[in-house]
mmCIF file of the N, C-alpha and C atoms, coordinates in Angstrom:
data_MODEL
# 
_entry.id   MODEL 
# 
loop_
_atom_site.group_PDB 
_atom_site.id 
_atom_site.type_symbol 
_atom_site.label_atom_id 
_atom_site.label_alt_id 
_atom_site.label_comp_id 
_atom_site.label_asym_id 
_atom_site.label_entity_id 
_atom_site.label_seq_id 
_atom_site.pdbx_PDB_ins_code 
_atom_site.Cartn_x 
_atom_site.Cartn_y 
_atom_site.Cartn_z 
_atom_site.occupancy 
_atom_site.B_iso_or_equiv 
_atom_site.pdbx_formal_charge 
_atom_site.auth_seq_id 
_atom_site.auth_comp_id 
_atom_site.auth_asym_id 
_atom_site.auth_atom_id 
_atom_site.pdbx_PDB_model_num 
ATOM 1   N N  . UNK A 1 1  ? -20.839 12.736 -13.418 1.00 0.00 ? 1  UNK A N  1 
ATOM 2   C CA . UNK A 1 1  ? -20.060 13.102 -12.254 1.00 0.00 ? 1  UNK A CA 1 
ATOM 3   C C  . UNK A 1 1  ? -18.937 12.077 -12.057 1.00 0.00 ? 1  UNK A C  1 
ATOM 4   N N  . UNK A 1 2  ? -17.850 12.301 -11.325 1.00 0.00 ? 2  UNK A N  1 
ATOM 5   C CA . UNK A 1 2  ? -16.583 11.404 -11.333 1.00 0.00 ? 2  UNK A CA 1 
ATOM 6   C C  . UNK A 1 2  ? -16.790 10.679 -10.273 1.00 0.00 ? 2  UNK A C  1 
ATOM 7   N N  . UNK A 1 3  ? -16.209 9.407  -10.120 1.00 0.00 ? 3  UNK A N  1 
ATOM 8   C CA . UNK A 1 3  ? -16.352 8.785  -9.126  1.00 0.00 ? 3  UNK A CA 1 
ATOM 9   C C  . UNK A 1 3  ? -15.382 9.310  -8.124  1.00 0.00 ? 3  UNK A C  1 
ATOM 10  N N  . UNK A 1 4  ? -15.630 8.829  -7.034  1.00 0.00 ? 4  UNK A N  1 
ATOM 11  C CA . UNK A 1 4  ? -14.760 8.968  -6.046  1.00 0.00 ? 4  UNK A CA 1 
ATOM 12  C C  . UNK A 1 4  ? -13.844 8.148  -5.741  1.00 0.00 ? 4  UNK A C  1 
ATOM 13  N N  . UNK A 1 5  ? -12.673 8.400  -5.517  1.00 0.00 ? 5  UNK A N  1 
ATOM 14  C CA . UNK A 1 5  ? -11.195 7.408  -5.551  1.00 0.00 ? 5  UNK A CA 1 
ATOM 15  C C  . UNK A 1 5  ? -11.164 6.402  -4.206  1.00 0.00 ? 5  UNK A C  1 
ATOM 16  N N  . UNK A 1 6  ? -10.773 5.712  -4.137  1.00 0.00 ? 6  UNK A N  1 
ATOM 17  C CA . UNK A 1 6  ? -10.949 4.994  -2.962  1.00 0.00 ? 6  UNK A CA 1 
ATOM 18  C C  . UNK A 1 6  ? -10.176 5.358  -2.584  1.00 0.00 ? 6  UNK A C  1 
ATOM 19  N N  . UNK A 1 7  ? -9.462  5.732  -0.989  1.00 0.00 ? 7  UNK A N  1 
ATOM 20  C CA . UNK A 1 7  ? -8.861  6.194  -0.469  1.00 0.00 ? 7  UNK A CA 1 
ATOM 21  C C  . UNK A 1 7  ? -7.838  4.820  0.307   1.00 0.00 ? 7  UNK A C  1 
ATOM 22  N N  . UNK A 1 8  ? -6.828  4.554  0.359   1.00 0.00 ? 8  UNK A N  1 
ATOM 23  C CA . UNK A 1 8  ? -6.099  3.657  0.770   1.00 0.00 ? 8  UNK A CA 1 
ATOM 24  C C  . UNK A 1 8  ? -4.640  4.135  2.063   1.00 0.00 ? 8  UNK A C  1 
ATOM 25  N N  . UNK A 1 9  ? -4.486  4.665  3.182   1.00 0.00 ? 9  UNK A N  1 
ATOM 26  C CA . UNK A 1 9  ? -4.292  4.467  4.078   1.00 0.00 ? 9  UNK A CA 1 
ATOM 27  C C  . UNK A 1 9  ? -2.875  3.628  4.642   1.00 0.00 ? 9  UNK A C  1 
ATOM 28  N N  . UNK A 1 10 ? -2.041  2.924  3.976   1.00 0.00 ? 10 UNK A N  1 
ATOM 29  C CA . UNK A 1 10 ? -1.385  2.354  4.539   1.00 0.00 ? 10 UNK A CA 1 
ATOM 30  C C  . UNK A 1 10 ? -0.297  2.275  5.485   1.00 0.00 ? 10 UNK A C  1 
ATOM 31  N N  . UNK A 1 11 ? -0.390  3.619  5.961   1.00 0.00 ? 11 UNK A N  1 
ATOM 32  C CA . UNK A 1 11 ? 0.385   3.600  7.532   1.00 0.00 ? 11 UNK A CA 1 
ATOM 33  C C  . UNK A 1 11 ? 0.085   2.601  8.305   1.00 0.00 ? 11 UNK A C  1 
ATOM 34  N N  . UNK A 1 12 ? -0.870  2.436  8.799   1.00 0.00 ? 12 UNK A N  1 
ATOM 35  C CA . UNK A 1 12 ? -0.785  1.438  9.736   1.00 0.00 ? 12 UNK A CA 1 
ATOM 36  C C  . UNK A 1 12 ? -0.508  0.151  9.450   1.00 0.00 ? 12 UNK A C  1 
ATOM 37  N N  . UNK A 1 13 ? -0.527  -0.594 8.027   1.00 0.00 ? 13 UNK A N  1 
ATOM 38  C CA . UNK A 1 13 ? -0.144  -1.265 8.099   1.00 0.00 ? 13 UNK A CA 1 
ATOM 39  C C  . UNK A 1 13 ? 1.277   -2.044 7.793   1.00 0.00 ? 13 UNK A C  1 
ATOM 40  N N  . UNK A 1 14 ? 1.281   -3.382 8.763   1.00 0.00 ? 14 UNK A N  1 
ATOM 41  C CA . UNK A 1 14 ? 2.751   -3.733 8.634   1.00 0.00 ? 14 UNK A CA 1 
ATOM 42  C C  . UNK A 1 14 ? 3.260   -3.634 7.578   1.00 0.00 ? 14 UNK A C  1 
ATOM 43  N N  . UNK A 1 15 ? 4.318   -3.722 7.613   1.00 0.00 ? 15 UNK A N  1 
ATOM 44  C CA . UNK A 1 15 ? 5.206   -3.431 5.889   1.00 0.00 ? 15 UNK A CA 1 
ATOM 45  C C  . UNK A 1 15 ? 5.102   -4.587 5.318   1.00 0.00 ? 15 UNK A C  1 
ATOM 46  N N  . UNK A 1 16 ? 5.103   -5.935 5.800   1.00 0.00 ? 16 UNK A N  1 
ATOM 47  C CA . UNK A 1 16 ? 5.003   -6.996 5.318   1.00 0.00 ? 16 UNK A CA 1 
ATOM 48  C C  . UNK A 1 16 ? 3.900   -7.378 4.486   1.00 0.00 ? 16 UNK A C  1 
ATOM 49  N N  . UNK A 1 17 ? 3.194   -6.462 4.780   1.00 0.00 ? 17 UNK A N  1 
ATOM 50  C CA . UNK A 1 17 ? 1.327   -6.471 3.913   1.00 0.00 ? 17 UNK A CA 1 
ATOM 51  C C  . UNK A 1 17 ? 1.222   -5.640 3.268   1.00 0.00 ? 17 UNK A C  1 
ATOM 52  N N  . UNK A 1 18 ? 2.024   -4.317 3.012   1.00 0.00 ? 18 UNK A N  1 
ATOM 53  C CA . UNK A 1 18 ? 1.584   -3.088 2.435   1.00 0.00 ? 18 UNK A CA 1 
ATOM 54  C C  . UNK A 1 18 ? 1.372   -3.671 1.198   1.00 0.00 ? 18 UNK A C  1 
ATOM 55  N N  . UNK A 1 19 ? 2.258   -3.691 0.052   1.00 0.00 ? 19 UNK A N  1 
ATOM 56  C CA . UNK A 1 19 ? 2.358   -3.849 -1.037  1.00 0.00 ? 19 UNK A CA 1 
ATOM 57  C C  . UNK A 1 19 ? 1.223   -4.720 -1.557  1.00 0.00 ? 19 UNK A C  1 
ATOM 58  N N  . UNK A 1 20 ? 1.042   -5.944 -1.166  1.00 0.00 ? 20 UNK A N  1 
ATOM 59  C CA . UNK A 1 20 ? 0.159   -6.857 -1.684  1.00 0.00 ? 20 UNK A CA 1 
ATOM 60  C C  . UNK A 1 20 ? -1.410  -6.597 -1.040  1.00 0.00 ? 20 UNK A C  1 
ATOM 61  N N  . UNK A 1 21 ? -1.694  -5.456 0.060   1.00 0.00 ? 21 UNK A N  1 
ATOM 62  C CA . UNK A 1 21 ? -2.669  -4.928 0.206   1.00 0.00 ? 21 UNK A CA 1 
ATOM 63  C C  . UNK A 1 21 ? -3.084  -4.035 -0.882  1.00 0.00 ? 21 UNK A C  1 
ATOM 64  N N  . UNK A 1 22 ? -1.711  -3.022 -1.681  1.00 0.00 ? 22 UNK A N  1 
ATOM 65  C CA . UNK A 1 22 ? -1.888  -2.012 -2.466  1.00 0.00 ? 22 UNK A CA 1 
ATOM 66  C C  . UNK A 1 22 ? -2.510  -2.377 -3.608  1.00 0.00 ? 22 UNK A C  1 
ATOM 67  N N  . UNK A 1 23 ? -1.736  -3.502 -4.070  1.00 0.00 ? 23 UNK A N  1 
ATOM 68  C CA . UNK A 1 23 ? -2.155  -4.505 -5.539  1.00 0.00 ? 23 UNK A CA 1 
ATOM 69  C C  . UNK A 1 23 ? -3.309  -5.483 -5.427  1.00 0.00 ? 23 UNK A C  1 
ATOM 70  N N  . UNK A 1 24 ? -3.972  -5.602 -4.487  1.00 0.00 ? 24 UNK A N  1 
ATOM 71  C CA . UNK A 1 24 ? -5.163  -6.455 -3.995  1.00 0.00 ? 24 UNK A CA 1 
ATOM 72  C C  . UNK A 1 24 ? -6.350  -4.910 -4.257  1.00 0.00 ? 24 UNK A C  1 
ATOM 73  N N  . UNK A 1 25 ? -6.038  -3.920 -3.742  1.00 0.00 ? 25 UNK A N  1 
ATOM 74  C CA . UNK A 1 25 ? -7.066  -2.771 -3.935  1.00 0.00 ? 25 UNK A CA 1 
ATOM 75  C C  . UNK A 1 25 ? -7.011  -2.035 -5.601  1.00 0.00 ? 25 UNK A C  1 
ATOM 76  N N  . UNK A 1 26 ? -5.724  -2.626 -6.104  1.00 0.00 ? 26 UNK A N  1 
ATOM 77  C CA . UNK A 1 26 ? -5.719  -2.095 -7.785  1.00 0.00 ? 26 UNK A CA 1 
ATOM 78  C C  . UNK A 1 26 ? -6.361  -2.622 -8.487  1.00 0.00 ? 26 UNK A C  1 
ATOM 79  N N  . UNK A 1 27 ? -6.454  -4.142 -8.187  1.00 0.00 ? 27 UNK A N  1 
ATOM 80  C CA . UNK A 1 27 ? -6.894  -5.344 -8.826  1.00 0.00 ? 27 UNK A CA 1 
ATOM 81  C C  . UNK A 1 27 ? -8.559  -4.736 -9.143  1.00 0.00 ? 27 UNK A C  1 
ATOM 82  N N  . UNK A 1 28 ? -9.208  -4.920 -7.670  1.00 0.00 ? 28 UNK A N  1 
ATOM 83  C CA . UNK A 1 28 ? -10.510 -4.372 -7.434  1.00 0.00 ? 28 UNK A CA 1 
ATOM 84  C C  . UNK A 1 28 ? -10.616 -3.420 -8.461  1.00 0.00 ? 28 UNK A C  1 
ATOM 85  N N  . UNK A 1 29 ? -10.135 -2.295 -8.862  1.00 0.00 ? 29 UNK A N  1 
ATOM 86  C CA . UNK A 1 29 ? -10.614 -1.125 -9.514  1.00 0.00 ? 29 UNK A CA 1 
ATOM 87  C C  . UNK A 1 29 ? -11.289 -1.782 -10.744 1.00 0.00 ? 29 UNK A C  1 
ATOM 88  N N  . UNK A 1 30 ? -12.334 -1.212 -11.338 1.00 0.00 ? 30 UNK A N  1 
ATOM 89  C CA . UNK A 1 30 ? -12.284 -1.070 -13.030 1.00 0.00 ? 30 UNK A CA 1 
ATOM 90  C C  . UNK A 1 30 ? -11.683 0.235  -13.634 1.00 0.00 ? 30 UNK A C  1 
ATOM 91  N N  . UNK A 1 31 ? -11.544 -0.363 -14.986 1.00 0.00 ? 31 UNK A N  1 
ATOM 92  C CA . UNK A 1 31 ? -10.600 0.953  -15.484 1.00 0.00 ? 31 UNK A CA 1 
ATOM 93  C C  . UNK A 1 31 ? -11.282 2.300  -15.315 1.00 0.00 ? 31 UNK A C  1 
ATOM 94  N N  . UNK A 1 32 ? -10.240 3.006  -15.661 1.00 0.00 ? 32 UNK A N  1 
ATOM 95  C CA . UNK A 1 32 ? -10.761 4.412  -15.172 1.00 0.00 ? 32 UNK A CA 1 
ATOM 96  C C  . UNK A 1 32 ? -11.093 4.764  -13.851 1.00 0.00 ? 32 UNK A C  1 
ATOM 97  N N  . UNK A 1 33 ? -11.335 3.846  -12.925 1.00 0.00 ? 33 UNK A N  1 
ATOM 98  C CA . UNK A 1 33 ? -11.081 3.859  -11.211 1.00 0.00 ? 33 UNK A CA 1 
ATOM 99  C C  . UNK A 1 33 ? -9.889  3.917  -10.702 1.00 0.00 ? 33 UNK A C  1 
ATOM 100 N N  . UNK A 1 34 ? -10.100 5.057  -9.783  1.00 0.00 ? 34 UNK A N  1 
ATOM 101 C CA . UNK A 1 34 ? -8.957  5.518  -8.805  1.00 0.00 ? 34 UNK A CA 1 
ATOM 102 C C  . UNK A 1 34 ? -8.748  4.896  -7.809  1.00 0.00 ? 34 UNK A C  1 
ATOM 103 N N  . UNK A 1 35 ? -7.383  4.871  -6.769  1.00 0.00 ? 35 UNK A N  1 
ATOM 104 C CA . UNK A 1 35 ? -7.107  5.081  -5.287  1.00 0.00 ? 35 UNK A CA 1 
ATOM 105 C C  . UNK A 1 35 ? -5.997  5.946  -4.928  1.00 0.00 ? 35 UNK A C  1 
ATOM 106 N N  . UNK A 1 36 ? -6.598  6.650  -3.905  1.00 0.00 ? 36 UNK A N  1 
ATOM 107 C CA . UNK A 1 36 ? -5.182  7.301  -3.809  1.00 0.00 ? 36 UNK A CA 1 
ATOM 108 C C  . UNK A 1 36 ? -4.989  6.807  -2.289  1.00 0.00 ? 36 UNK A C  1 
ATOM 109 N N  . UNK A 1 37 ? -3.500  7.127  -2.179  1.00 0.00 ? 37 UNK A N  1 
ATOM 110 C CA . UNK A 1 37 ? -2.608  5.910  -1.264  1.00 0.00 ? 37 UNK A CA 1 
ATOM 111 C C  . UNK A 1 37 ? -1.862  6.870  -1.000  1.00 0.00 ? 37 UNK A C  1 
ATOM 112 N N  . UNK A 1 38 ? -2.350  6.972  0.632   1.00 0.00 ? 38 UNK A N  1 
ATOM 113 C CA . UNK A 1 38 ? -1.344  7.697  1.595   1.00 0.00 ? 38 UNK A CA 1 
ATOM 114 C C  . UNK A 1 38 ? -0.495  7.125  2.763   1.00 0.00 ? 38 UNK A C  1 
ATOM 115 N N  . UNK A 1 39 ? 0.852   7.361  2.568   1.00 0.00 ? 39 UNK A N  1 
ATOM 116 C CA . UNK A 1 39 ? 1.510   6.783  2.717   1.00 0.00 ? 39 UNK A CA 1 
ATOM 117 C C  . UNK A 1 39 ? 2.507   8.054  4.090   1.00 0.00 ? 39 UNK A C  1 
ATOM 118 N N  . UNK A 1 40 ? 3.602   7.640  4.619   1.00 0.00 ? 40 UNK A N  1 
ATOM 119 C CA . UNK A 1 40 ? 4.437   8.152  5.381   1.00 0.00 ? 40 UNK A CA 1 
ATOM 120 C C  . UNK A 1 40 ? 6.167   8.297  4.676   1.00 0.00 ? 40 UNK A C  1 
ATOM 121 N N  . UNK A 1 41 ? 6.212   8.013  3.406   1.00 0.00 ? 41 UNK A N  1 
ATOM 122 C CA . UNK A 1 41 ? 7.201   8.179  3.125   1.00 0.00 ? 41 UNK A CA 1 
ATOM 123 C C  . UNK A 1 41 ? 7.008   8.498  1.698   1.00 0.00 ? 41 UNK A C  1 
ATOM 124 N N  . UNK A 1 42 ? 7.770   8.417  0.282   1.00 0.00 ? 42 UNK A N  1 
ATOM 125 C CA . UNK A 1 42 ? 7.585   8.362  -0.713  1.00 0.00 ? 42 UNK A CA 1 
ATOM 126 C C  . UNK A 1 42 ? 7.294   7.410  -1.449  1.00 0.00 ? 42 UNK A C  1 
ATOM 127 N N  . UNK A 1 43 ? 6.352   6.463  -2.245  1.00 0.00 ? 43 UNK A N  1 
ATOM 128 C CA . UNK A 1 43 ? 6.300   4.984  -2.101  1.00 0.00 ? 43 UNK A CA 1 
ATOM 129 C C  . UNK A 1 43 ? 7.372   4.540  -3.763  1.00 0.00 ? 43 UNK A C  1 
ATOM 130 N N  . UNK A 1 44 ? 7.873   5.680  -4.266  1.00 0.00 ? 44 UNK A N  1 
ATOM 131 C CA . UNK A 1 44 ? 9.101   5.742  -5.334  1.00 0.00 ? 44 UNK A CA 1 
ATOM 132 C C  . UNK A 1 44 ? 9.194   3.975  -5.494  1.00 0.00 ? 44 UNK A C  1 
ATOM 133 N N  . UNK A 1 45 ? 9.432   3.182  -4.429  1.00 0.00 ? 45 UNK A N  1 
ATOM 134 C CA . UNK A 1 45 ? 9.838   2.003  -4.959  1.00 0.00 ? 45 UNK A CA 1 
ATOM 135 C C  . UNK A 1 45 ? 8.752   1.337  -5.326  1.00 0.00 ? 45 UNK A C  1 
ATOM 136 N N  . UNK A 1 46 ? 7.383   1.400  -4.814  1.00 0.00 ? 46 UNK A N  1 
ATOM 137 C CA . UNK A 1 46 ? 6.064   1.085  -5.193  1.00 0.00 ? 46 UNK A CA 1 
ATOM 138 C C  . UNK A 1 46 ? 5.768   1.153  -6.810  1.00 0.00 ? 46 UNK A C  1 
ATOM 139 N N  . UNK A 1 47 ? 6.033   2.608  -7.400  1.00 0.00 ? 47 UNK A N  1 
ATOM 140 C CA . UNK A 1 47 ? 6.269   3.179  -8.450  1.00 0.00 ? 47 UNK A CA 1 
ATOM 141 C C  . UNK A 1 47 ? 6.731   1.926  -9.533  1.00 0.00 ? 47 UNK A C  1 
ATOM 142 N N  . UNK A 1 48 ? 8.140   1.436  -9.202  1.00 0.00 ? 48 UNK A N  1 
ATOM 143 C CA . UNK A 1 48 ? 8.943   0.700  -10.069 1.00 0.00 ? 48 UNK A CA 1 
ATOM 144 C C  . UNK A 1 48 ? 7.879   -0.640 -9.931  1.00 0.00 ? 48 UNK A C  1 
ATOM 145 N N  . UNK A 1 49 ? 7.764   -0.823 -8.982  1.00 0.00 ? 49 UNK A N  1 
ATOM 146 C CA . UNK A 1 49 ? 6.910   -2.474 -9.001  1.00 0.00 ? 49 UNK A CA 1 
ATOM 147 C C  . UNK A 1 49 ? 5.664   -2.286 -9.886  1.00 0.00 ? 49 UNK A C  1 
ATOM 148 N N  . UNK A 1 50 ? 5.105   -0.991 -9.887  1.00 0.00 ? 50 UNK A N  1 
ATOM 149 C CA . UNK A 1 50 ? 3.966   -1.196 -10.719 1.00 0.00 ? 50 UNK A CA 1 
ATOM 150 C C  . UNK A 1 50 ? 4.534   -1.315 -12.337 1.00 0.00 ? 50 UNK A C  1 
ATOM 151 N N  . UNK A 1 51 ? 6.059   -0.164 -12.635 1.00 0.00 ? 51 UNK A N  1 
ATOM 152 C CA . UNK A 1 51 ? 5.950   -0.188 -13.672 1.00 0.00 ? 51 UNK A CA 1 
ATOM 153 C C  . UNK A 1 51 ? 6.336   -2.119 -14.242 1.00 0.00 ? 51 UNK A C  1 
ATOM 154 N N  . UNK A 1 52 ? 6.672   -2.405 -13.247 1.00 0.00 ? 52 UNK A N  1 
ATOM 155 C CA . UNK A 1 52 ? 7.785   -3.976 -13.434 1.00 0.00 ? 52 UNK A CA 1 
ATOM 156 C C  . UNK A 1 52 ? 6.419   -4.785 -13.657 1.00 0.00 ? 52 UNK A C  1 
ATOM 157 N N  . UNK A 1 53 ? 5.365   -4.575 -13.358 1.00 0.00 ? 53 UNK A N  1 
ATOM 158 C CA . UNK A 1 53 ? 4.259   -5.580 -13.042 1.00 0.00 ? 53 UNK A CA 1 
ATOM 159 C C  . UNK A 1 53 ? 3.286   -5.342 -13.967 1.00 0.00 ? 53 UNK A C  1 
ATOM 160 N N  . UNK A 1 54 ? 2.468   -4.214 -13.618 1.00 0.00 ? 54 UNK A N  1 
ATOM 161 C CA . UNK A 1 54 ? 1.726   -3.646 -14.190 1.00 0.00 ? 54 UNK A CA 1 
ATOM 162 C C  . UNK A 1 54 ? 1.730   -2.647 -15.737 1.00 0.00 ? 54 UNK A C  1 
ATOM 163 N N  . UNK A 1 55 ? 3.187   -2.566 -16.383 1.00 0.00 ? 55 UNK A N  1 
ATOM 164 C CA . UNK A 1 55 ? 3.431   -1.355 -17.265 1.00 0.00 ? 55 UNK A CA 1 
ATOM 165 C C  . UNK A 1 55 ? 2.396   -1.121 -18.205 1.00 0.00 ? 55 UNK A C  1 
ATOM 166 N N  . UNK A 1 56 ? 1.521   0.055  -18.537 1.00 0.00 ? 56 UNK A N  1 
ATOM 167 C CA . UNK A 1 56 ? 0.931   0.142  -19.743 1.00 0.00 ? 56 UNK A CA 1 
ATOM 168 C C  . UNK A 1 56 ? -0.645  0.115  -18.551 1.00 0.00 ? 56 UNK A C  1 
ATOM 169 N N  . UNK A 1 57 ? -0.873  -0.239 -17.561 1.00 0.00 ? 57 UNK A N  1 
ATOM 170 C CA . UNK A 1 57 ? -2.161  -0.240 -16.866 1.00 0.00 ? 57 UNK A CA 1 
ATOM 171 C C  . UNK A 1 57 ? -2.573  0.205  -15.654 1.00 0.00 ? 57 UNK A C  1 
ATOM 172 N N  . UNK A 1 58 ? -1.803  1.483  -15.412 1.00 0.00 ? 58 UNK A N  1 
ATOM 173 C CA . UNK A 1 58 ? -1.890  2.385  -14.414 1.00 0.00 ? 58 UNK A CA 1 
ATOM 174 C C  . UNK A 1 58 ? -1.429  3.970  -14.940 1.00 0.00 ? 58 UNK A C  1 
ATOM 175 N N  . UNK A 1 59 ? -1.856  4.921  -14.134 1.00 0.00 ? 59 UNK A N  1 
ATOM 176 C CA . UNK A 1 59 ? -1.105  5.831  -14.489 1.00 0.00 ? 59 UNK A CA 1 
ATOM 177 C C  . UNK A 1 59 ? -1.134  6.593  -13.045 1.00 0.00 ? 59 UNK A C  1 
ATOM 178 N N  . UNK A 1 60 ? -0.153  7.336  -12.458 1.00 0.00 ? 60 UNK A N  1 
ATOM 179 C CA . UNK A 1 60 ? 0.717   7.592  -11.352 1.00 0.00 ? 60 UNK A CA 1 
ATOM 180 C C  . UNK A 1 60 ? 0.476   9.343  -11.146 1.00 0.00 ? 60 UNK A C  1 
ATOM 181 N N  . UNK A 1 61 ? 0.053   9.613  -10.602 1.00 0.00 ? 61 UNK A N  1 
ATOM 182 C CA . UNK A 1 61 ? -0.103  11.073 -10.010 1.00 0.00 ? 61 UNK A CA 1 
ATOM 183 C C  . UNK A 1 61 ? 0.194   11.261 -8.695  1.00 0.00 ? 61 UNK A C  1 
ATOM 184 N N  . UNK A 1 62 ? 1.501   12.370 -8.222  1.00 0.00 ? 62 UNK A N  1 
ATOM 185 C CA . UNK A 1 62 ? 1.513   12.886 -6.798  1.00 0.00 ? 62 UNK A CA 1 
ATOM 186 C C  . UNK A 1 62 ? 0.244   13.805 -6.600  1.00 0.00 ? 62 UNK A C  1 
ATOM 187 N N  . UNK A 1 63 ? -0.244  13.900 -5.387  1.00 0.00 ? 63 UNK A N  1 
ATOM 188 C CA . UNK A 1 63 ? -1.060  14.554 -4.951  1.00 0.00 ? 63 UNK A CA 1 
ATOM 189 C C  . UNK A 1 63 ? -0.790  15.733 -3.679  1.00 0.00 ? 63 UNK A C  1 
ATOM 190 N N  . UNK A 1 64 ? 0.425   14.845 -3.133  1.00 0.00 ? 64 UNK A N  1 
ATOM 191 C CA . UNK A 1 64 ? 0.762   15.606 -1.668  1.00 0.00 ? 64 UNK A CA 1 
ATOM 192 C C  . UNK A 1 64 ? 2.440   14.902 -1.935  1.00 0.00 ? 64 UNK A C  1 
ATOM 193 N N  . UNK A 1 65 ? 3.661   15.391 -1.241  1.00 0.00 ? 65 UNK A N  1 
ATOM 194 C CA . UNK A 1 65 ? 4.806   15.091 -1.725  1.00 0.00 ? 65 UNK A CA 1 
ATOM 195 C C  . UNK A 1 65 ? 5.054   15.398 -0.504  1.00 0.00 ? 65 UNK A C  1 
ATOM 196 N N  . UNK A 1 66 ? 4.724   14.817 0.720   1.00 0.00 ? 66 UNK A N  1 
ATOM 197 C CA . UNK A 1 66 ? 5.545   14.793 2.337   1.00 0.00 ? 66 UNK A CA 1 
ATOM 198 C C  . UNK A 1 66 ? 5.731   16.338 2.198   1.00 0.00 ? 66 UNK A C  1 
ATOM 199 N N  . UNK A 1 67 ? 6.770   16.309 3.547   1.00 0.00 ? 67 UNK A N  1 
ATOM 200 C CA . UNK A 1 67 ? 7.813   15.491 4.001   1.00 0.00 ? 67 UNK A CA 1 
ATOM 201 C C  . UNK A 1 67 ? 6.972   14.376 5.144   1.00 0.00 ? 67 UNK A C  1 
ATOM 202 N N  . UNK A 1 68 ? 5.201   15.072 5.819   1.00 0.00 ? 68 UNK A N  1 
ATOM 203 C CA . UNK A 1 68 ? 5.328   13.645 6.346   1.00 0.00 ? 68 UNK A CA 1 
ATOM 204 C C  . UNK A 1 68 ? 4.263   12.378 6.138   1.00 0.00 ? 68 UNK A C  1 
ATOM 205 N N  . UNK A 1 69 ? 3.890   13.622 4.898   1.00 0.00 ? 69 UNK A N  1 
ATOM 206 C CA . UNK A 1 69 ? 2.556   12.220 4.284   1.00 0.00 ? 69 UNK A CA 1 
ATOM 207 C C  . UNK A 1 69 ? 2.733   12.662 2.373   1.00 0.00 ? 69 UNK A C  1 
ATOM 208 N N  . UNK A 1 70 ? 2.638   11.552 2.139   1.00 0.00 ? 70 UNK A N  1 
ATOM 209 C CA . UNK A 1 70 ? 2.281   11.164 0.109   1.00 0.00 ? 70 UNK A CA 1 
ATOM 210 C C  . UNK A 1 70 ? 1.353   10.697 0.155   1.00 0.00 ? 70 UNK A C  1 
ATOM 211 N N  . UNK A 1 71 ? 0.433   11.307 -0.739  1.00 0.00 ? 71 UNK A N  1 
ATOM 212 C CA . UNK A 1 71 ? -0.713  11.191 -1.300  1.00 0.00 ? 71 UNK A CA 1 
ATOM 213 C C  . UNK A 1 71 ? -0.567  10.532 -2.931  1.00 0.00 ? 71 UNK A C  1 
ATOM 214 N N  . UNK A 1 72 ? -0.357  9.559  -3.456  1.00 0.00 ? 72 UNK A N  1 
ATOM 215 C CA . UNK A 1 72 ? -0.547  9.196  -4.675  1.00 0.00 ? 72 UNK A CA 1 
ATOM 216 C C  . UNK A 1 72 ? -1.659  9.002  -5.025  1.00 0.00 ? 72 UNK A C  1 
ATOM 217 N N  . UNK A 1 73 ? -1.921  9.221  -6.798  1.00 0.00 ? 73 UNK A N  1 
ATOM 218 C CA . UNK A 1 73 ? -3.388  8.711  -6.941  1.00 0.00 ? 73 UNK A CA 1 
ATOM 219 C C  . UNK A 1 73 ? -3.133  7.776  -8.166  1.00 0.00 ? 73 UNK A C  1 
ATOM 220 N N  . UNK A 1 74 ? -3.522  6.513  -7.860  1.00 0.00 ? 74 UNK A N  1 
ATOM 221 C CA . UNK A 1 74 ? -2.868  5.156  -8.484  1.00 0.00 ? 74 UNK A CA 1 
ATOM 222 C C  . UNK A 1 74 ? -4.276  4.975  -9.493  1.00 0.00 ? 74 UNK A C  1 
ATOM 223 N N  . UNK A 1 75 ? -4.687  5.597  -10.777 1.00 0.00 ? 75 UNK A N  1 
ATOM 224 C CA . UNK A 1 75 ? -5.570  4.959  -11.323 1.00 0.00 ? 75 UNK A CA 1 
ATOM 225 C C  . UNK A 1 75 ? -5.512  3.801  -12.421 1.00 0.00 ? 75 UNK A C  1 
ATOM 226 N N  . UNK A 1 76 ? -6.659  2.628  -12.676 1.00 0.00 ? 76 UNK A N  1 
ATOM 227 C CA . UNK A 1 76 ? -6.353  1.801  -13.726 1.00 0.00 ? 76 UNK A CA 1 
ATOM 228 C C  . UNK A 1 76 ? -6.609  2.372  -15.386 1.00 0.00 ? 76 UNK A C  1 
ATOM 229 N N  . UNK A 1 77 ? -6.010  2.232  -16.362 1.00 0.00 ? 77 UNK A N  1 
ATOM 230 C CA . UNK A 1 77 ? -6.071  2.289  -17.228 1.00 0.00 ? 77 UNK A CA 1 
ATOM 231 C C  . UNK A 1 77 ? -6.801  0.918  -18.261 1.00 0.00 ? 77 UNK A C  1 
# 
């Protein structure tokens, strides 16, 4: 059976924390573990930081595409 994705939430938090909350909950995963990360806008620039950071150890799925919530599902590779 598949695991279940962790679900990550970051509306509420400040913007000043989002990101390094996002990459603090990627870290956690083992491979082949999910989160998906709902968000209030498109996190497109999130996207580039993983590829800038992370390239080759994630892979990126929309789930929900607004207009007032994104659903990504951020798994590790």
């Amino acid at each position: 059976m598949a695991q279940q994705a962790v679900v990550l939430d970051v509306r509420p938090i400040p913007v000043a924390h989002k990101h390094s909350t996002i990459f603090e909950t990627f870290e956690r995963l083992a491979p082949g573990e999910a989160m998906v990360l709902v968000n209030d806008h498109d996190p497109r620039p999130l996207y580039y930081q993983f590829q800038a950071e992370r390239a080759g150890q994630f892979q990126w799925e929309y789930l929900e595409k607004g207009p007032e919530v994104w659903r990504v599902e951020i798994r590790k590779t």
